[in-house]
C-alpha positions, -999 to 999 in steps of 0.1 A, spaced: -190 -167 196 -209 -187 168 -189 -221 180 -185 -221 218 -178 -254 232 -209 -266 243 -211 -300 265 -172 -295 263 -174 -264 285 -205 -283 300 -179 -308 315 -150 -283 326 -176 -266 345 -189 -299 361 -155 -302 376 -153 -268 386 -128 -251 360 -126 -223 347 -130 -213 303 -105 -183 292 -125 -177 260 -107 -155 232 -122 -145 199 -99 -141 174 -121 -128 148 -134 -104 172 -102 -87 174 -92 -104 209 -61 -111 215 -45 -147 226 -28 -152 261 8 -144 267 4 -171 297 -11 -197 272 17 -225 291 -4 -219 322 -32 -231 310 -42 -271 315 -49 -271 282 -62 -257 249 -91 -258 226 -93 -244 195 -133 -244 180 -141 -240 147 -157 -211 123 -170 -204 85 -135 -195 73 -109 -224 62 -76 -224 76 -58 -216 47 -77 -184 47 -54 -161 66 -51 -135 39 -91 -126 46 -81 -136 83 -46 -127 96 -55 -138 132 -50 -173 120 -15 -168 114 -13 -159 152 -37 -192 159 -17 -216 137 18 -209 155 1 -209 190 -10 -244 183 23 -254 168 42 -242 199 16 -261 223 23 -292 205 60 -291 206 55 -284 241 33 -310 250 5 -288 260 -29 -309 260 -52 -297 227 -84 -302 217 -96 -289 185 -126 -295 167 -139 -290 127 -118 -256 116 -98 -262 153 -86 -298 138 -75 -284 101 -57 -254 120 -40 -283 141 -29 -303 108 -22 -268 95 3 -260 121 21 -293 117 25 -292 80 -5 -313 67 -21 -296 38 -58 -280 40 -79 -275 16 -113 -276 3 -125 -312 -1 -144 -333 -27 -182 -321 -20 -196 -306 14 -205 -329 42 -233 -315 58 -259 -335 84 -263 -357 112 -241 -388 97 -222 -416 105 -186 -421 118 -167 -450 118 -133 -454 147 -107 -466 124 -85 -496 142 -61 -476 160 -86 -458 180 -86 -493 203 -57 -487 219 -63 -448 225 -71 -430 257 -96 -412 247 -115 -428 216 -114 -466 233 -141 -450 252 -160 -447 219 -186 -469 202 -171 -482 167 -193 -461 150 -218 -434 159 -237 -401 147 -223 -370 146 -232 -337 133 -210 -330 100 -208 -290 88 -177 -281 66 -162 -285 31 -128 -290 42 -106 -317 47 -71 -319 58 -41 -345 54 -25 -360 81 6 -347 96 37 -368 98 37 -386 130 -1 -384 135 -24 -418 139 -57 -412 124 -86 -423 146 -118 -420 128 -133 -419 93 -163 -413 78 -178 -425 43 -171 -391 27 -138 -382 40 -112 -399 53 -97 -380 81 -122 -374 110 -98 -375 140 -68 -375 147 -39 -374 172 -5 -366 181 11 -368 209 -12 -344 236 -29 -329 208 -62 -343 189 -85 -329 162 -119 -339 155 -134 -331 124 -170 -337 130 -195 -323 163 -205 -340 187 -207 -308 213 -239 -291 200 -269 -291 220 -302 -281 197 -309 -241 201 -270 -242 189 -276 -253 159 -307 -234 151 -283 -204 157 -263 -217 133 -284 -220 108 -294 -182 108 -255 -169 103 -258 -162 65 -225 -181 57 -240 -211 75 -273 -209 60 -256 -209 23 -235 -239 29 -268 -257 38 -292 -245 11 -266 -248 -14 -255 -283 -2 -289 -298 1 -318 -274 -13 -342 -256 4 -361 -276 35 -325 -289 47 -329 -270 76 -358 -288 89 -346 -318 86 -316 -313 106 -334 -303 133 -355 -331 132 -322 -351 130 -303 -335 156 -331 -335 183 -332 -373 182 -297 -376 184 -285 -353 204 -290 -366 241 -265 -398 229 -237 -373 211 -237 -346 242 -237 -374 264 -203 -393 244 -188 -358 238 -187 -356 274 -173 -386 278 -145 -387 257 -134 -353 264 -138 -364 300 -113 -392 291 -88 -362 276 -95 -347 308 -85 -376 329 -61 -393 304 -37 -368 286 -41 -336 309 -45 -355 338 -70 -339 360 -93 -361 385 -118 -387 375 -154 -369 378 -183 -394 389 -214 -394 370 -235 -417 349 -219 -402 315 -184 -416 324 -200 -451 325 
């Protein structure tokens, strides 16, 4: 799985839940039970989600996450998991402008005040930013975050949110990354040769913040929208 959920998992496991994990592209197939579950993330991947002619699973993906939505199941999805989400409710995905590719700023955009999960965020802070894609928001969505390259970062509706961006990675993940050919393209092509190094050195010094607010807000989705128990912990301060 070349995008697990990282400190996402990290926290599920800290309150002592279980991860289903299904891989799509692997040929696994997704849970008849799915309403069962607590609730759903979706991670991302090299393809886009307008791909599913290369990548028929998607089809399968996209109506999932439509279904979940209308049923009010909790979802979390992140970078190709938030375009899949705006996919499924009838925002257009595409490829965007120019890549967006590094450890970079993002900005909360007003509505995130009043939100469950992102008032627990800083106004703006670093994340790591690895995809070409960019999606519009679907009807009845409130966006929630920005970034001075594209406009839709995050997003919600209803249970459901999408964030375009990382926060989740811890450091050996991201050198992983970087060694899947697809990956290491994107990033030579988008910022020439020696890119690689530099995000490292990047993403080592901000790391122990973003792990450490990716837990917290998706503790806050925890606690907030699917409702499980408050966890103590220095994090959650």
């Amino acid at each position: 799985m070349c995008e697990p959920p990282g400190a996402y998992e990290d926290e599920l496991i800290a309150r002592g839940f279980r991860v289903s994990r299904v891989q799509l592209g692997e040929g696994e197939q997704l849970p008849g039970d799915w309403r069962s579950f607590a609730g759903i993330i979706a991670m991302g991947g090299p393809m886009g989600a307008y791909e599913c002619d290369q990548h028929p699973w998607l089809l399968a993906e996209v109506a999932l996450i439509r279904e979940a939505v209308d049923a009010d199941v909790p979802f979390w999805g992140v970078c190709l998991g938030a375009q899949l989400l705006a996919a499924s409710l009838d925002g257009s995905v595409g490829p965007g402008n120019a890549p967006e590719i590094g450890v970079l700023e993002v900005s909360l955009a007003a509505a995130a005040a009043t939100d469950p999960v992102f008032a627990h965020a800083p106004s703006s802070f670093a994340a790591l930013q690895w995809h070409s894609d960019t999606y519009q928001l679907p009807e009845g969505s409130m966006r929630l975050a920005s970034s001075s390259a594209y406009l839709e970062q995050a997003f919600r509706i209803r249970n459901a949110y999408g964030l375009q961006f990382h926060l989740e990675v811890p450091t050996d993940l991201l050198a992983e990354w970087a060694e899947l050919p697809a990956y290491a393209r994107s990033l030579e092509t988008a910022l020439g040769p020696g890119a690689l190094e530099q995000m490292m050195s990047d993403w080592r010094a901000t790391a122990p913040r973003t792990l450490t607010l990716a837990r917290k807000l998706f503790g806050a989705w925890l606690e907030e929208v699917v409702g499980l128990p408050a966890l103590s912990g220095d994090w959650a301060a």
